[in-house]
C-alpha positions as CSV (number, residue, x, y, z in Angstrom):
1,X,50.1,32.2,11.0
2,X,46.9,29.9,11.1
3,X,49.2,26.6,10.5
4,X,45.7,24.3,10.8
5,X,43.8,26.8,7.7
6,X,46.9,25.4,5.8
7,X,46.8,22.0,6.8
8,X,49.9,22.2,8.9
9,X,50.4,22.0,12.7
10,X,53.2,23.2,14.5
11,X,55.2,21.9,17.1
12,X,58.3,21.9,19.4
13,X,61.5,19.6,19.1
14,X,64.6,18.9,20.7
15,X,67.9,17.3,20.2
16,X,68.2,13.8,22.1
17,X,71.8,15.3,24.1
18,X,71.6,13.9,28.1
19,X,72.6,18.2,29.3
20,X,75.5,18.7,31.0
21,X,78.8,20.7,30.7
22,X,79.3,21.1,26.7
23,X,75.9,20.0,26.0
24,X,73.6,22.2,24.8
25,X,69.6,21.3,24.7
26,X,68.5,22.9,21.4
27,X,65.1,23.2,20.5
28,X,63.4,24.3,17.0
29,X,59.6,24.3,15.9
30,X,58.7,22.2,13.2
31,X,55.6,21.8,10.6
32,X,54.1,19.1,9.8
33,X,51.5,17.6,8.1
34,X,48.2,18.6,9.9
35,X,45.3,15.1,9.7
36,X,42.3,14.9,11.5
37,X,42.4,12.2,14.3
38,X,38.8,9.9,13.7
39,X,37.6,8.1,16.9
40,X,36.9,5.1,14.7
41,X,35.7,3.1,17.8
42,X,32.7,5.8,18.6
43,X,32.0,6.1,14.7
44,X,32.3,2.2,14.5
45,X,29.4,1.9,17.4
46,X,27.5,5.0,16.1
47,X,27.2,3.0,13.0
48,X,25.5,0.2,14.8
49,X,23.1,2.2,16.3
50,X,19.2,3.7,15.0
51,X,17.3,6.2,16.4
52,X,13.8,6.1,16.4
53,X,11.0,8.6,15.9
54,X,7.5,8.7,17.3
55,X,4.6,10.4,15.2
56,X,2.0,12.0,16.9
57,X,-0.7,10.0,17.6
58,X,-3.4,13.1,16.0
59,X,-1.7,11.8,12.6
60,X,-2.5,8.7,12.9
61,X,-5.9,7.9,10.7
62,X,-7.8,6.2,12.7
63,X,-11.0,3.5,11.5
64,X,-14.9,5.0,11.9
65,X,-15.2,3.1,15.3
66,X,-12.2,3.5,17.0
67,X,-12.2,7.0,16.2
68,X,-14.8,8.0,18.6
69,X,-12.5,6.2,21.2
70,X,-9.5,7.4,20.6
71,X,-9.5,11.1,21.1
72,X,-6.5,12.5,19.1
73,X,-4.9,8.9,18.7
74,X,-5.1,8.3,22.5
75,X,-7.4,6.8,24.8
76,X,-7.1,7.2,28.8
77,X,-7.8,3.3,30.4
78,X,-9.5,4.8,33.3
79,X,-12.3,6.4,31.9
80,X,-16.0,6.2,29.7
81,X,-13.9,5.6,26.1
82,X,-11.4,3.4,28.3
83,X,-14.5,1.5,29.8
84,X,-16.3,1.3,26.1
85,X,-12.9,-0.2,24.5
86,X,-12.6,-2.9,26.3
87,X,-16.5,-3.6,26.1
88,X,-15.6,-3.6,22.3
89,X,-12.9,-6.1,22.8
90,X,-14.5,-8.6,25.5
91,X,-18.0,-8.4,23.2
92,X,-16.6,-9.0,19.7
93,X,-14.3,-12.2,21.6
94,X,-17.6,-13.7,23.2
95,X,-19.9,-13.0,20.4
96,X,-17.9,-14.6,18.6
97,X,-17.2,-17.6,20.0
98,X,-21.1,-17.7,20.8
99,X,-21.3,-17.8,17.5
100,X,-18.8,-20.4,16.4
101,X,-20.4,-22.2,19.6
102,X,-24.3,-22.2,18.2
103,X,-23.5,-22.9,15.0
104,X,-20.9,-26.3,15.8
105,X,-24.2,-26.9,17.6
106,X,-26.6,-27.0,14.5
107,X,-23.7,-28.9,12.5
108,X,-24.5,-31.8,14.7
109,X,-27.7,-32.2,15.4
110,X,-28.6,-31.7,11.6
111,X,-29.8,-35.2,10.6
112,X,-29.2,-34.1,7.2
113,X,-25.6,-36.0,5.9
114,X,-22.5,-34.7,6.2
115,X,-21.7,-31.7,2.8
116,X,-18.8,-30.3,1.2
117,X,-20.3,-26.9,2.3
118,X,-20.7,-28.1,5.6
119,X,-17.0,-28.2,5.5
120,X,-16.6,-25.2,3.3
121,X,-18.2,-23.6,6.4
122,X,-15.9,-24.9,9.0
123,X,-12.8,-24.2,7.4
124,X,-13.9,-20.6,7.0
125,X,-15.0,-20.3,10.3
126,X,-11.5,-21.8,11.8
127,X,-9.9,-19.7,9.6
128,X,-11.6,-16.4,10.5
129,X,-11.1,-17.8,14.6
130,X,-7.6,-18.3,14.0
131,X,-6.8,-14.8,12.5
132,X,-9.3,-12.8,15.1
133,X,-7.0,-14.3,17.8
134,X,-3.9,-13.9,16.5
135,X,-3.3,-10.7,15.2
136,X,-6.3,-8.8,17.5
137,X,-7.2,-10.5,20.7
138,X,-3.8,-11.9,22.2
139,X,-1.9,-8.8,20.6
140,X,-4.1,-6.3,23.0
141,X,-4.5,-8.4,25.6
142,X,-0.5,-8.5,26.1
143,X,-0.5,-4.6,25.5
144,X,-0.3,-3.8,29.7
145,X,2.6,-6.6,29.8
146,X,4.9,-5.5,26.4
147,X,4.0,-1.7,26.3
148,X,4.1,-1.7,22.6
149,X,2.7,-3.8,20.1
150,X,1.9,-3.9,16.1
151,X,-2.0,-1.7,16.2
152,X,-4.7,-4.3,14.8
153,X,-5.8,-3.5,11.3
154,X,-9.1,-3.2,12.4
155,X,-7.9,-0.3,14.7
156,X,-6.2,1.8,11.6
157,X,-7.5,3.4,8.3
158,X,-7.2,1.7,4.7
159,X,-5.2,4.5,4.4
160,X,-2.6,3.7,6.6
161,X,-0.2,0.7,5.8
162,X,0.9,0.0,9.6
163,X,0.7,1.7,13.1
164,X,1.6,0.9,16.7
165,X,-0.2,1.2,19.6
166,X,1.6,1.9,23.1
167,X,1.0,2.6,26.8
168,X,2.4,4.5,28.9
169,X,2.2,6.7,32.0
170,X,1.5,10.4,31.6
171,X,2.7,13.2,34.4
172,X,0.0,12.5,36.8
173,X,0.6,8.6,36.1
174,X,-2.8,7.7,34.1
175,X,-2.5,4.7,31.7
176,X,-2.5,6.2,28.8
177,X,-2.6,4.0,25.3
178,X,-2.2,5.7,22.2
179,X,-2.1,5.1,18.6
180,X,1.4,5.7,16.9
181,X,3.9,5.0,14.3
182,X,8.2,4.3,15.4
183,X,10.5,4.7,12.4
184,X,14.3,5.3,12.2
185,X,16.6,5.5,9.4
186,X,19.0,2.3,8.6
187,X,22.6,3.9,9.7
188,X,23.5,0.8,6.9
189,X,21.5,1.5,3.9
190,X,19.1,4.3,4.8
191,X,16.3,3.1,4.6
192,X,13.3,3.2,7.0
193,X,13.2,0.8,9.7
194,X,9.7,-0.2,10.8
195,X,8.8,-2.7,14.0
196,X,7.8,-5.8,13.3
197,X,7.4,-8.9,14.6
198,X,11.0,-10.5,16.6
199,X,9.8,-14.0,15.6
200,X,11.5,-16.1,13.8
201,X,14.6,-15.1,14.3
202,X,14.8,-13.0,17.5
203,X,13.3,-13.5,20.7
204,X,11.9,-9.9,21.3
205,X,8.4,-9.3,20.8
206,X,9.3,-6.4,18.5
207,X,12.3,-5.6,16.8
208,X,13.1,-3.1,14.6
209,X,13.5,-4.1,10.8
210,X,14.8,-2.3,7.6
211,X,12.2,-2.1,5.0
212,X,14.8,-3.0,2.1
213,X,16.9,-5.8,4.2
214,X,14.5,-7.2,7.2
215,X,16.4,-10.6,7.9
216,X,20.1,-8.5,7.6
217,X,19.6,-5.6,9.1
218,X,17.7,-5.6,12.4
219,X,17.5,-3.8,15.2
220,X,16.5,-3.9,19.4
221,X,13.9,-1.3,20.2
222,X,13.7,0.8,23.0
223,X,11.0,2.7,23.8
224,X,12.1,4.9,26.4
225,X,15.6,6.1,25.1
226,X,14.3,5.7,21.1
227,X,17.5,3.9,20.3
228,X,18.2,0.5,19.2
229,X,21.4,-1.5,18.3
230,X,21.7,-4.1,15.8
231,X,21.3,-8.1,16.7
232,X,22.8,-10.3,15.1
């Protein structure tokens, strides 16, 4: 008889008598009940845990200039495209302080007085500084030290809404940096969990964060294993 196809297990049991002249052992086999034993402490920690995904890199839509450097979403340090990347990133940083430079320059030797455009000017021009620095030039510049960091939007299609860009070392250990996109799947909610910036309220760099719940329900990020647990 399959007793666990009918929800029942079998056993055997035996009278509680010490042996002995007189005293017979007997034993019988019982049915009982047959429930599924849950190892709630694995499911509890599974629960806890997201698992990341990394698109290929040839999906990623690229913008007209980087896509002549990035062959198929990556981009080996050590070579010509390598060598005219970061002659992209160390021109556009210079030229533009150059410019900021030349034109703080004509501000003050203008005899003319002092304008509300004048200011107009400068505020856009700090602004513009302030962005170009932030969110392109520091972000790439600690790409060798973090390994992954939020891609510049500059560096990505209007098409796309977000993308990372990581490095790495391939089999015959070449830098490698290559355009991509990590998402998992909130084990709370289901939703997709994205990378975003740790700060304010973690100290990573990156951390993962669920589209629906991003302050509640966040994540570590682990590039090498894909895994993350949830901070609190």
């Amino acid at each position: 008889m399959h007793f666990k196809s009918l929800c029942n297990k079998a056993f055997v049991n035996t009278n509680d008598t010490k042996g002995g002249k007189g005293n017979e052992r007997i034993y019988w086999l019982e049915i009982k009940k047959f429930t599924a034993e849950v190892d709630e402490n694995h499911e509890t920690s599974e629960d806890n845990i997201v698992h990341y995904e990394r698109s290929n890199p040839a999906d990623i839509k690229l913008s007209w200039l980087y896509k002549f450097i990035f062959k198929n979403g990556e981009l080996r340090n050590k070579s010509l495209r390598g060598l005219l990347m970061i002659t992209v990133l160390f021109s556009s940083v210079i030229g533009w302080a150059a410019y900021v430079f030349i034109f703080s320059l004509v501000l003050v030797q203008d005899e003319q007085s002092f304008t509300s455009l004048d200011l107009f000017w400068i505020t856009c021009l700090s602004f513009f500084s302030f962005i170009m620095f932030k969110y392109w030039a520091i972000p790439l510049w600690n790409l060798p030290e973090h390994r992954v960091i939020k891609a510049p939007m500059s560096l990505i299609s209007f098409a796309e809404d977000h993308a990372d860009l990581e490095m790495y070392r391939d089999k015959d250990r070449n830098q490698i940096t290559r355009v991509t996109k990590f998402k998992g799947t909130c084990p709370i909610c289901t939703s997709d969990v994205i990378l975003k910036d740790g700060k304010p309220d973690q100290k990573m760099p990156l951390v993962g964060r669920c589209v629906e719940s991003p302050f509640a329900h966040v994540y570590s990020f682990d590039r090498v294993t894909l895994k993350g647990e949830q901070l609190k």
